[in-house]
C-alpha positions in Angstrom: -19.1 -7.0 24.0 -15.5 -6.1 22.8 -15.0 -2.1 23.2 -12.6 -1.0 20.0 -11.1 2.2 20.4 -10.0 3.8 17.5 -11.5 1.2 15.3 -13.8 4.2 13.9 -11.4 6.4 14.0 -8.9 4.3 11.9 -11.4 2.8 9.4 -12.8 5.9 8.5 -9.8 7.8 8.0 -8.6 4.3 5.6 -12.1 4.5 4.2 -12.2 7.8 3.0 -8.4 7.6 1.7 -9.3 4.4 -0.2 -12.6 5.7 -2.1 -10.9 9.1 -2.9 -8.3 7.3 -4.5 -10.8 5.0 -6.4 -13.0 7.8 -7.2 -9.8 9.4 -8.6 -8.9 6.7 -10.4 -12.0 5.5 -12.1 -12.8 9.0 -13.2 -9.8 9.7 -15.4 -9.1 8.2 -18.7 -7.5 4.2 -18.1 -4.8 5.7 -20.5 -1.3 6.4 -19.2 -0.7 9.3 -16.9 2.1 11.4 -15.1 4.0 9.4 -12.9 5.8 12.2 -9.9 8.5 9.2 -8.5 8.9 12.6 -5.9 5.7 11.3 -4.1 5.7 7.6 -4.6 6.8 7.4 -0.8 3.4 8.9 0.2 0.8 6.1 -0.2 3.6 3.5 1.3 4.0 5.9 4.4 0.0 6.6 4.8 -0.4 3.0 4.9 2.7 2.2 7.4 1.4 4.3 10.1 -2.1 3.2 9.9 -0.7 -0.6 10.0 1.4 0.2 12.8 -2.0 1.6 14.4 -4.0 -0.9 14.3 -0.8 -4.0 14.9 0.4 -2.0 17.8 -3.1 -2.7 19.8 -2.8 -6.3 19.0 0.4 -6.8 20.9 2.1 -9.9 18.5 4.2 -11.8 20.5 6.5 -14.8 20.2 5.2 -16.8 16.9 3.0 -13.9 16.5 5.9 -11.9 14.8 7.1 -15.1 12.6 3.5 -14.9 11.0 4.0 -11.4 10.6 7.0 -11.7 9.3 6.1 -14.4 6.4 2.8 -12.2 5.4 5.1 -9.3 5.2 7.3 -11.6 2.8 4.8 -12.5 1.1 3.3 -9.0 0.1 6.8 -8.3 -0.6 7.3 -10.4 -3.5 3.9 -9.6 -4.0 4.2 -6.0 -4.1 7.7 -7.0 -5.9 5.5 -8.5 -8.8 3.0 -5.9 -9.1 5.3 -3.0 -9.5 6.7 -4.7 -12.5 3.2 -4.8 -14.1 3.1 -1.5 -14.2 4.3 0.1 -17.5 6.5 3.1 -17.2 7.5 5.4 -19.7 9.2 9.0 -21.0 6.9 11.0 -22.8 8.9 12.0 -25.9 7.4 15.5 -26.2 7.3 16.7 -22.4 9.9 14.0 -20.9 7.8 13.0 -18.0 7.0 9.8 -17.0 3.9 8.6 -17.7 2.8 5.1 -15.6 0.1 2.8 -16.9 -1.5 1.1 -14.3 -4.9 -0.6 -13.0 -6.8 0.2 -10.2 -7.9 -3.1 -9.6 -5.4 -3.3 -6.5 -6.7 -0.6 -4.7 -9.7 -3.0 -4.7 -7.5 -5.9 -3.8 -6.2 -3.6 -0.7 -9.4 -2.0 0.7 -11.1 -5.4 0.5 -7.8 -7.0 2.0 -8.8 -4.0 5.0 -12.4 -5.0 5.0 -11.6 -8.5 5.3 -9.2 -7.9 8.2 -11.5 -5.7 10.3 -14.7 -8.0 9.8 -12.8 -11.3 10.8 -11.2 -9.5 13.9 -15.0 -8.3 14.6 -16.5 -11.9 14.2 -14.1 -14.0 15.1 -13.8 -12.4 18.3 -17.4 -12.2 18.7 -17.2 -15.9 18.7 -14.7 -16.4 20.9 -11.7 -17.3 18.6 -10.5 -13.6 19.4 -6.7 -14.6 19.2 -7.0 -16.5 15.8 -8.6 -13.6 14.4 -6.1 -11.0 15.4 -3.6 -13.3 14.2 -5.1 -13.7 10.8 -6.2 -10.0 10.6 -2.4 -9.2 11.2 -1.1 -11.1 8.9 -3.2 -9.6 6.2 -2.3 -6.2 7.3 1.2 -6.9 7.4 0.6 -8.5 3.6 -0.7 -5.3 2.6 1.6 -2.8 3.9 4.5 -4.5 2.6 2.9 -5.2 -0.8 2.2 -1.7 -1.3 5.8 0.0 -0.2 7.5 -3.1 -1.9 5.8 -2.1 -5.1 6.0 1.7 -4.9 10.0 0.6 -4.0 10.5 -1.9 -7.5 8.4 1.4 -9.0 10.7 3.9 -8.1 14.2 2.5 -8.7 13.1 1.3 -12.6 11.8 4.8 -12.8 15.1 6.5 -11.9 16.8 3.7 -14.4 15.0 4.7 -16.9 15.0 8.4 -16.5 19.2 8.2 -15.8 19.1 6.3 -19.4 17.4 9.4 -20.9 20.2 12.5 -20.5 17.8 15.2 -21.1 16.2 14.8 -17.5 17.4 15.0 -14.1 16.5 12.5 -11.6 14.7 14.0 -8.3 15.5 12.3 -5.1 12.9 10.7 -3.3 12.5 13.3 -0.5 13.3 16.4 -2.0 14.9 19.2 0.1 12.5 22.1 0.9 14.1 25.7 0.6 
């Protein structure tokens, strides 16, 4: 029997973060909605730290970090591609941008979590355990870079667009507190 940690910990804290922002999600309208590119950094952060978490007590070593490092490309371009699919506009009466966007990968991600944790559980219940932390890594690794590619290709059309409309100034990403 495998002791793990802050598995709990760490799943419940994802968990709760993934069905707020569902919940959130599926009960507004599917119509467009105010887009703060101030706070796209926040959801790409969340999800770094909790992927360093859970990669750090896996240890990846020699090919380990190549596999990483291709599952990480690959949610890049990705992430890349699913940032463009999401429509962003100016509202002509308030000039604020408005995104259009599905929740369907939230899904993708929480199942992508899900999947992780419950082939690291039984493949190492079966005595595979390195081939599951392998593959569980990768797809964590997918993830993480998928989402802070996409909130990245989000953010710099964003600014284009708003430095194309005069009327509004472009915030910086981490805006200075007084």
């Amino acid at each position: 029997m495998h002791h793990f940690g802050h598995l709990p910990i760490v799943l419940l804290l994802f968990g709760g973060l993934m069905a707020y922002r569902i919940w959130r999600m599926s009960h507004r309208n599917s119509g467009p909605r105010g887009l703060r590119i101030d706070q796209l950094w926040i959801m790409p952060a969340i999800i770094s730290a909790l992927a360093v978490l859970v990669l750090a007590r896996s240890h990846p070593h020699g090919k380990q970090w190549l596999i990483l490092l291709l599952a990480a490309g690959l949610g890049a371009a990705l992430g890349w591609w699913r940032g463009g699919q999401v429509r962003i506009s100016i509202n002509p009466r308030t000039n604020q941008l408005m995104q259009h966007a599905s929740p369907v990968v939230l899904y993708v991600i929480l199942g992508l979590f899900v999947l992780r944790f419950g082939l690291r559980f039984l493949l190492t219940e079966s005595g595979a355990g390195r081939a599951a932390v392998q593959v569980a890594g990768a797809l964590i690794a997918f993830t993480c870079a998928m989402i802070c590619v996409q909130r990245l290709e989000m953010y710099l059309r964003a600014r284009r667009l708003l430095a194309g409309h005069a009327a509004t100034p472009v915030p910086p990403i981490f805006p200075r507190r007084p």
